[in-house]
N, C-alpha and C positions, 0 to 999 in steps of 0.2 A: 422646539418643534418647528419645523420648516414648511412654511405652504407655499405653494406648487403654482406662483404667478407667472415668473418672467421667465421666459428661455433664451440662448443664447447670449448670455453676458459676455461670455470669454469670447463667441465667434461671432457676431453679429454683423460685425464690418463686410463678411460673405455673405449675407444673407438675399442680396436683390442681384447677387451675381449674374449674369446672363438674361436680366429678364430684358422683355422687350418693347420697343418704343414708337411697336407698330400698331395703331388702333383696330379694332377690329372694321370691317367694311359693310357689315349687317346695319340696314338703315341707311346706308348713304348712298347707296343704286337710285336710281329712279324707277319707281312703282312703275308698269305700265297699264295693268289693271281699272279700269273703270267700272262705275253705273251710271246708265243711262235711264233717267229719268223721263218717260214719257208724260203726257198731256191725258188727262182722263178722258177715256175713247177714241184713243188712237189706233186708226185700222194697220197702220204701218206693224206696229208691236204685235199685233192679231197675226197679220200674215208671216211673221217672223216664227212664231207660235206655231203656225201651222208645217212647216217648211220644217224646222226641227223634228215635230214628232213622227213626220213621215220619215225624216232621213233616219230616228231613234226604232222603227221600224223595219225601214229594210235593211240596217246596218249591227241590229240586235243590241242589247246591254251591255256590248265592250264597246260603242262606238264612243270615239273621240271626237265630242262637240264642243266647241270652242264657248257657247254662248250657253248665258245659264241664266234660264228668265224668274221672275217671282210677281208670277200677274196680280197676286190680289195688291200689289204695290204699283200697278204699271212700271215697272223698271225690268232692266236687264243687263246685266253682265258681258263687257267685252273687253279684247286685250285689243290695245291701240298703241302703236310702235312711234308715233311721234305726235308732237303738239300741233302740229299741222292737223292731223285726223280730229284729235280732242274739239280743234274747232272748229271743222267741218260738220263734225256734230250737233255742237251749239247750234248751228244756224239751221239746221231743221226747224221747218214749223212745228214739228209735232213732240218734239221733245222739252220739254222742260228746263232740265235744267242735264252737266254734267256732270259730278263729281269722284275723286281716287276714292277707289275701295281701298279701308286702311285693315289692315291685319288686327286681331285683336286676340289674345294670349291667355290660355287658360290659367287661372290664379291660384291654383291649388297649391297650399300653405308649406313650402319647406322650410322648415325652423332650424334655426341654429341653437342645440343648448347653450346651455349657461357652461356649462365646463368646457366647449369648443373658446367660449370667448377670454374665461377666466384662462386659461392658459394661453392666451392669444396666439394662438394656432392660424388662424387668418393674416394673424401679420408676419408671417414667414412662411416664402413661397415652397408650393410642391411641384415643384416644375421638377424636379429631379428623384423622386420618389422611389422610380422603379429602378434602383439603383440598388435598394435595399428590402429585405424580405423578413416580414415579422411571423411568428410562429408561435400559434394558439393553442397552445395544451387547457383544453376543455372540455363541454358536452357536445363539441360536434357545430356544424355550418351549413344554414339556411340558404342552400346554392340557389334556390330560387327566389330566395326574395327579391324586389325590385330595387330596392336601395343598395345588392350587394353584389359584387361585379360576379360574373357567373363565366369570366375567359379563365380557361385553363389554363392559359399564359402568363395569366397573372397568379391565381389562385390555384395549389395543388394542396392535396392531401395523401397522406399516411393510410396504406392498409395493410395488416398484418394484426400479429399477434396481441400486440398492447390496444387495436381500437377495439371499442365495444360496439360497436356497427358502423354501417356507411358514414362516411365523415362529411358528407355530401344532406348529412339529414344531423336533426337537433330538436329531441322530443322532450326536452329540457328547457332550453331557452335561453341560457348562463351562456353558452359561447356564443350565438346569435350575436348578442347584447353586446355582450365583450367585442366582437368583427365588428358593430355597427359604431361602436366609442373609436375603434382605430379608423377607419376606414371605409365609413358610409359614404356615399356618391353624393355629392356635391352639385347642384345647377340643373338637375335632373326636375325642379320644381315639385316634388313631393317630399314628402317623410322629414331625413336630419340630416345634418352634413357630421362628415365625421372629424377626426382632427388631419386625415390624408386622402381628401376629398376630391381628386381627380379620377379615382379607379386604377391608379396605376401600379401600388405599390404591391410588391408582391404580398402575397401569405400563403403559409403552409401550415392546415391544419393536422392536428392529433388529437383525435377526440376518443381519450385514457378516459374520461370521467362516464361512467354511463346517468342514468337519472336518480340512480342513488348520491350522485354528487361527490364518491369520491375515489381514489386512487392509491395501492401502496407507495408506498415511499421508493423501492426498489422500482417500481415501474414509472414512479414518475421521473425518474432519472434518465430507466431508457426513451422515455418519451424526448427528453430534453434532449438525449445523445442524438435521437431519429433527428429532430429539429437540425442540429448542426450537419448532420450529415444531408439535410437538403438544401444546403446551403444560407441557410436562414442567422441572418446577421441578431436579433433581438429575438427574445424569446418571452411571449407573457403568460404568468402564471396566476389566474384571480383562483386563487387555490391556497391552504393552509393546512396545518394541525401542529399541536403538543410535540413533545419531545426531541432533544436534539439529535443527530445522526450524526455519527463519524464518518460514513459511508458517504449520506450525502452528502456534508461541508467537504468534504476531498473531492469527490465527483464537482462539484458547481464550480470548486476554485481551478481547475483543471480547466474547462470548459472558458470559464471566463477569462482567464490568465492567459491559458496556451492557444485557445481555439478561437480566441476575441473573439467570444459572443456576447453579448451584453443581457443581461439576466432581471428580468423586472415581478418581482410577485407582492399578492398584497400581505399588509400587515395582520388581518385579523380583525373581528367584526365584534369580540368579547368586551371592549371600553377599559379592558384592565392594565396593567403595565407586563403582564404575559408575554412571555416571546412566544412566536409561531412563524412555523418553518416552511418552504425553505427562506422566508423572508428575511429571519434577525442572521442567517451567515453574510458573512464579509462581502463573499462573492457577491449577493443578489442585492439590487434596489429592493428595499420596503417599501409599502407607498402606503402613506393613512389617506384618512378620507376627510374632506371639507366641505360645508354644505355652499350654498350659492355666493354668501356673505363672505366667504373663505374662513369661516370659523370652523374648528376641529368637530367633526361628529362625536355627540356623547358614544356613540356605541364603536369608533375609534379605537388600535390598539394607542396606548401613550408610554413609549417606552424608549429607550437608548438606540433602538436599532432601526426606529423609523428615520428615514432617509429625507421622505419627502412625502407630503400632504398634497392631494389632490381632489379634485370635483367627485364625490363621490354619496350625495343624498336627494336623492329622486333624481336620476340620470334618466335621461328620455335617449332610446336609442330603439337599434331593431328587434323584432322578435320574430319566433317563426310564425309561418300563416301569411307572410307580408303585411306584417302588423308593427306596432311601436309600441313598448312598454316604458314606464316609470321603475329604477329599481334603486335599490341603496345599497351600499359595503362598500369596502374596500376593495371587492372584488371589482367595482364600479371606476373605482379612481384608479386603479393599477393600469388598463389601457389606454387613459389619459396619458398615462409618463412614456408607456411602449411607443403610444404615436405621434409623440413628442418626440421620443429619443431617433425616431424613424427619420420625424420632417428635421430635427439638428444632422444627422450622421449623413443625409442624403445629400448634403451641400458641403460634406468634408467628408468625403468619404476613405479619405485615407488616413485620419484620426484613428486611433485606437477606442477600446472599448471603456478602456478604462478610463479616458483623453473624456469620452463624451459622457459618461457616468458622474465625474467630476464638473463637466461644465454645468448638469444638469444639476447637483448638488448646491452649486455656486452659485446657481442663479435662480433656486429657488427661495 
């Protein structure tokens, strides 16, 4: 049984290809922003005081005032265009002292799970993401959560026959969850990041499962078919059941073989040596699940056909409401490997599907 650490072994030497050597420039401007710290009882600051609220009078609640006072402090706010002015200021009698207004940044908590790190997804860049489109056969997509890009240029869906409502909503929560593991916003300072963290990377949802949670087997094929037909390079399936199909191991090897898509579903959430499909065919990645330790989940399929073990026991990711949930399965670990397979294929993109299925394999 293979757990689901390292990626790129075979490609790695591409990995920092194109980045760049250029710092960012945020912080290194000079502030021009001041407060002026008056003298307690300063008529100066008083008649300043007054001269605003007349001008905030005749010029109504859109006027454009430069100066923004906070009397029970005696100070005030001004922009000052060089050090010349800063200390022409100082030397007022009535002023105090001067000092830059420094910014300060709201701190609200965006966390990194534990399965963005255990598969160290941060240390291989997504600068090239939108190169490549992953395709979520689940219960649908929370377009408005905050953590999930809401451009139709990035994000499209499926409507026809096989969805069981708008793919644009998820009264479920299981594809949410799934889109927030591949591809939660990153540096946004809330919620998670995900393992393709820029917003860039396409998806194309199909939301076949309604809140009963599942789908025939015939339809989740066409669902798969719809995926490749919008051009969606990986395809993730956190979806299972029982019995083999002729139908479908033909259909998936077609798919993956001729149409190089790369096919990732999970193994099974039963703990048994059970196969479950369409995970144990050749075609698709199995993915078990690992808790944070990267020990195997007891409730884990364990069997010949799991591929690769992944973060998959109390996954924090998005939910609908623009909420965050805790969840566990296999279902949980299998878009671990999808947005893996996304941030490897998006830095080689002329690699096959099979090329990057194997490196994945090899390097777990």
């Amino acid at each position: 049984m293979k757990i689901f650490r390292i990626i790129l072994s075979l490609f790695l030497f591409g990995s920092a290809q194109n980045s760049s050597a250029n710092d960012s420039e945020e912080g290194t401007k000079t502030e021009h922003r001041y407060i002026i710290k008056y003298r307690d009882g300063s008529r100066q600051l008083q008649e300043k005081m007054k001269v605003a609220a007349q001008q905030t009078n005749l010029r109504g609640s859109e006027a454009n005032i430069d100066a923004q006072f906070l009397p029970i402090d005696n100070a005030q706010v001004v922009v000052l265009s060089s050090e010349e002015e800063v200390e022409a200021w100082q030397e007022k009698d009535e002023v105090e002292y001067v000092e830059q207004d420094y910014k300060r940044y709201y701190m609200a908590a965006e966390d990194t799970p534990y399965g963005i790190r255990n598969v160290k997804a941060l240390d291989v860049t997504d600068d090239f993401v939108a190169n490549r489109k992953v395709c979520i056969i689940d219960t649908g997509y929370d377009f408005n959560h905050p953590d999930l890009t809401s451009n139709t240029s990035v994000v499209t869906g499926y409507k026809g026959q096989l969805s069981r409502s708008d793919w644009t909503t998820d009264e479920n929560g299981h594809g949410t969850h799934v889109a927030g593991t591949i591809a939660a916003i990153g540096g946004n300072g809330v919620g998670v990041v995900g393992v393709n963290r820029n917003g860039a990377l396409k998806l194309h949802i199909v939301k076949a499962l309604g809140n009963n949670g599942w789908v025939w087997a015939s339809s989740l094929v066409a669902a798969v078919e719809e995926c490749v037909a919008s051009g969606s390079n990986i395809v993730n399936m956190s979806l299972g059941g029982g019995r083999y199909s002729k139908f479908e191991d033909a259909a998936y090897n077609r798919i993956f073989t001729i149409e190089n898509v790369l096919l990732v579903a999970a193994a099974g959430n039963d703990g048994t040596s059970d196969y479950s499909y369409p995970a144990s065919y050749d075609a698709v990645i199995s993915v078990g699940a690992t808790d944070k330790n990267n020990i195997i989940a007891s409730f884990s399929q364990k069997n010949d056909r799991v591929d690769i073990s992944a973060p998959g026991v109390q996954v924090l990711s998005t939910f609908p409401g623009g909420i965050y949930r805790l969840k566990s399965g296999t279902s949980m670990a299998t878009p671990h490997v999808s947005g893996v397979a996304a941030l490897v294929w998006s830095s080689f993109p002329v690699k096959t599907a099979l090329e990057i299925k194997t490196a994945l394999q090899d390097s777990a």
